[in-house]
N, C-alpha and C positions, 0 to 999 in steps of 0.2 A: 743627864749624863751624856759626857763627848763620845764620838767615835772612839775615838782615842783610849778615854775613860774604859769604856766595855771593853777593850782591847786588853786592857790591862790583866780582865778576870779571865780569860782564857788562857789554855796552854799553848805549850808550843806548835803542840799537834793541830788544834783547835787554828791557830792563827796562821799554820801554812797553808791548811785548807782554805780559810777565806782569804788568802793571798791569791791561794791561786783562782777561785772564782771570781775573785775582782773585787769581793766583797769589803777588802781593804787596802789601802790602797798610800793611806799615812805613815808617817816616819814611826821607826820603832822603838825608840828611848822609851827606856822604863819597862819596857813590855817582856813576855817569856822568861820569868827570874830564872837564873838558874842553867838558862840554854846560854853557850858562844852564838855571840852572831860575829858577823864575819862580811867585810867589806869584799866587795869580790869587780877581779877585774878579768874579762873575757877579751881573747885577740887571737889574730893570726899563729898559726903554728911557726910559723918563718920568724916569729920576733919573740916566741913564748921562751927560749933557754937565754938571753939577752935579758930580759924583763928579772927571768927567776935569779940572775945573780945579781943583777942592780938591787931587790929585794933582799937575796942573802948579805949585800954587801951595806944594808942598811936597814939593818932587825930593827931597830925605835922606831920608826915610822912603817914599815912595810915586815911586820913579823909573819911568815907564810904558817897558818895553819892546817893546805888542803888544794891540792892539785889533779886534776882533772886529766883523764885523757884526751888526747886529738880526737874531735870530731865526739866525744860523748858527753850528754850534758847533764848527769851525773854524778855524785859527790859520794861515793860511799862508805868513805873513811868519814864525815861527817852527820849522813845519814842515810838508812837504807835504801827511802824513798824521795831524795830530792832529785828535781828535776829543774836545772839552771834556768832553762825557756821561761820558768812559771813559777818562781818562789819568791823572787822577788816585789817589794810593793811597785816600787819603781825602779826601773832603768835609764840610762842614758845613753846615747849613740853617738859617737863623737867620727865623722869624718876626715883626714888628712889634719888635724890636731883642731877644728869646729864642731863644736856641738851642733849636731845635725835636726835631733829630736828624743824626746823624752815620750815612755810609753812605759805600758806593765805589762806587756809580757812581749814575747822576743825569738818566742818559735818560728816567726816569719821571715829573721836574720839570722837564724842559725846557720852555718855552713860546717860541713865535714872537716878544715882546717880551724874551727877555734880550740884553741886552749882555754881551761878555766882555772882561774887562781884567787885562792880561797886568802884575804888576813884578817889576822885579828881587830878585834874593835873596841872601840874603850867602856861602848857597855856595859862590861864585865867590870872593870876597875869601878868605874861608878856606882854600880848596886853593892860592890863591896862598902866605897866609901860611904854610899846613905844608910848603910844596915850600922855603918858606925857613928850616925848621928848625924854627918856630914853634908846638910845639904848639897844639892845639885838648882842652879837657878834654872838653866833651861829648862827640864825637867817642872819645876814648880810652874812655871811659865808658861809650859807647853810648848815649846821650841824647839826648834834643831838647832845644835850645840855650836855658837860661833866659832868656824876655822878660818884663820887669815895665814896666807902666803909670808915667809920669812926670806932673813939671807943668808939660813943657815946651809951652806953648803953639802951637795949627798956627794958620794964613791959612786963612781958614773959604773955603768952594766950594758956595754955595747951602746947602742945608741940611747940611753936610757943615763938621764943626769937629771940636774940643775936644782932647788932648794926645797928644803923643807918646808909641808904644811902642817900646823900646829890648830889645837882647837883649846880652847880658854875657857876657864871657870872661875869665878869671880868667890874668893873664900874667905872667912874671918880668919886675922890672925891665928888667934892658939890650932884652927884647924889646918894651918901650911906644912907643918909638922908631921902631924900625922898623918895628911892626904900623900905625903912623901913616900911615910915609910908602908903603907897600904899597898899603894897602886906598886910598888917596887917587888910587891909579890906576885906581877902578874905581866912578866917579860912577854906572855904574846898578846896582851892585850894593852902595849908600847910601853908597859914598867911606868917608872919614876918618872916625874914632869922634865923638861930639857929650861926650863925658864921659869925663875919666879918675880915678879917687879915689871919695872919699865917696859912696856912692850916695844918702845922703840931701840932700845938696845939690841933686840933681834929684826930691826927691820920693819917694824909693823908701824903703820902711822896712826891710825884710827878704830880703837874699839868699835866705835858706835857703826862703821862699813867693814863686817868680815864678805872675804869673796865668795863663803860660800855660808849655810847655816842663817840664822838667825842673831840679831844683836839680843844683848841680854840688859840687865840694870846691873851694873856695879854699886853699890850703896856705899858709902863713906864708911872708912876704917874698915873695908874690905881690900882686897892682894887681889889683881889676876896671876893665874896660874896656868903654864902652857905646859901642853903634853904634845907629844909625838902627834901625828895622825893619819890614818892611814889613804884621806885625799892624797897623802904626797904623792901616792902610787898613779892617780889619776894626773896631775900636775904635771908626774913622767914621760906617760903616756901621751898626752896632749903634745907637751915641747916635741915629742920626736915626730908628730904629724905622721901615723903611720895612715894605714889605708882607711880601716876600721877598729874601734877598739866601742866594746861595751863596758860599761860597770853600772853600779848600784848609783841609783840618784843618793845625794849628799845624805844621812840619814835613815836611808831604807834598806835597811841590811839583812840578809840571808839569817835567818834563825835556825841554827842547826839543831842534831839533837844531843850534842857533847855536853859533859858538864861542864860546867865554865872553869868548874877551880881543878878540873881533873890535871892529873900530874902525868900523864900517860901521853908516848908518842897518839898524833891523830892525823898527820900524813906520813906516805911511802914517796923517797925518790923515785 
């Protein structure tokens, strides 16, 4: 049995603990049924009300479920006890819009001016759609879910613009339908797909090289299907080259302790 695998049989409680001992340290697909997780982007205080309307101005790919005060790192509209520093498997450090380096945990860059900003993730949509019979290939595969850069245009948020990034799932026919009308119950975890067919119609040249994620097998008499995702927030981020900005390595996403399908505000302006 994989890392991965044992991963699976723990809770949510169970899996932030060994996040934060280091103990694991792999992408979270499949894992904590039942928990949001939650793509999260940390930055400067000076660019955090810029960011959070570029976000509000573009719910499909960047749906905010969880915002953080200045300088605390903290989620308690998410959970009582997370702490940003340390819950994540992995992080990323991006410099003046470079990826600088990638690490698990992040208490040693903390500064009194970050903001944390919690979105949703399509996690949630997915264990909806496998509970309805709907494979997931990454998932079977054991991969992180291919996301490729589009030219679907965003509603710019201060310095904060330029195109959607979407992540793709390879479906049978009869199942496009009703991956449709599923994931459309679940607006912060980016709803309904933005794309079904041709992926060069939006831009994308090549299944088999996504820029971020894992490629997957498309099998004959299968559809890709693109949904929202919420890398676009990081793609924003990057183009504006600001000083510092952290988020979640591609896959490794914050496990809160929300229910996924709950219908209840879970952040305060």
């Amino acid at each position: 049995m994989t890392v991965h695998q044992t991963a699976r049989l723990g809770t949510g409680d169970d899996l932030r603990t060994a996040i934060r001992s280091g103990a694991f340290t792999g992408h979270t697909a499949g894992l904590a049924p039942g928990r949001l997780q939650c793509n999260i982007a940390i930055l400067p205080a000076k660019f955090a009300l810029d960011f959070l309307r570029f976000c509000l101005r573009n719910p499909k790919p960047c749906p905010i479920v969880g915002v953080g005060e200045t300088g605390d790192p903290t989620l308690p509209t998410l959970g009582p006890d997370i702490d940003i520093r340390h819950d994540l498997p992995r992080y990323r450090l991006y410099r003046d819009g470079h990826l600088a380096e990638e690490v698990t945990d992040i208490a040693a860059h903390w500064r009194d001016d970050m903001v944390t900003v919690a979105l949703g993730c399509s996690f949630t949509f997915e264990r909806a759609l496998m509970a309805a019979g709907i494979p997931m290939r990454h998932v079977e595969q054991n991969r992180t879910v291919p996301m490729y850069r589009t030219d679907l245009a965003l509603e710019r948020g201060g310095v904060f613009g330029g195109t959607m990034v979407v992540s793709m799932r390879p479906l049978r026919g009869p199942d496009v339908p009703r991956a449709v009308e599923i994931s459309a119950r679940y607006p912060l975890a980016h709803g309904a797909p933005v794309h079904v067919g041709d992926p060069a119609a939006i831009g994308i040249g090549a299944l088999e090289r996504p820029e971020w994620g894992d490629a997957v097998d498309v099998a004959p008499g299968e559809t890709p299907v693109f949904w929202a995702c919420g890398v676009t927030s990081q793609n924003a981020l990057l183009s504006a080259a600001i000083p510092l900005v952290i988020t979640h390595a591609p896959g490794h996403m914050l496990i809160s302790d929300i229910d996924e399908n709950s219908d209840q505000p879970i952040w305060k302006a």
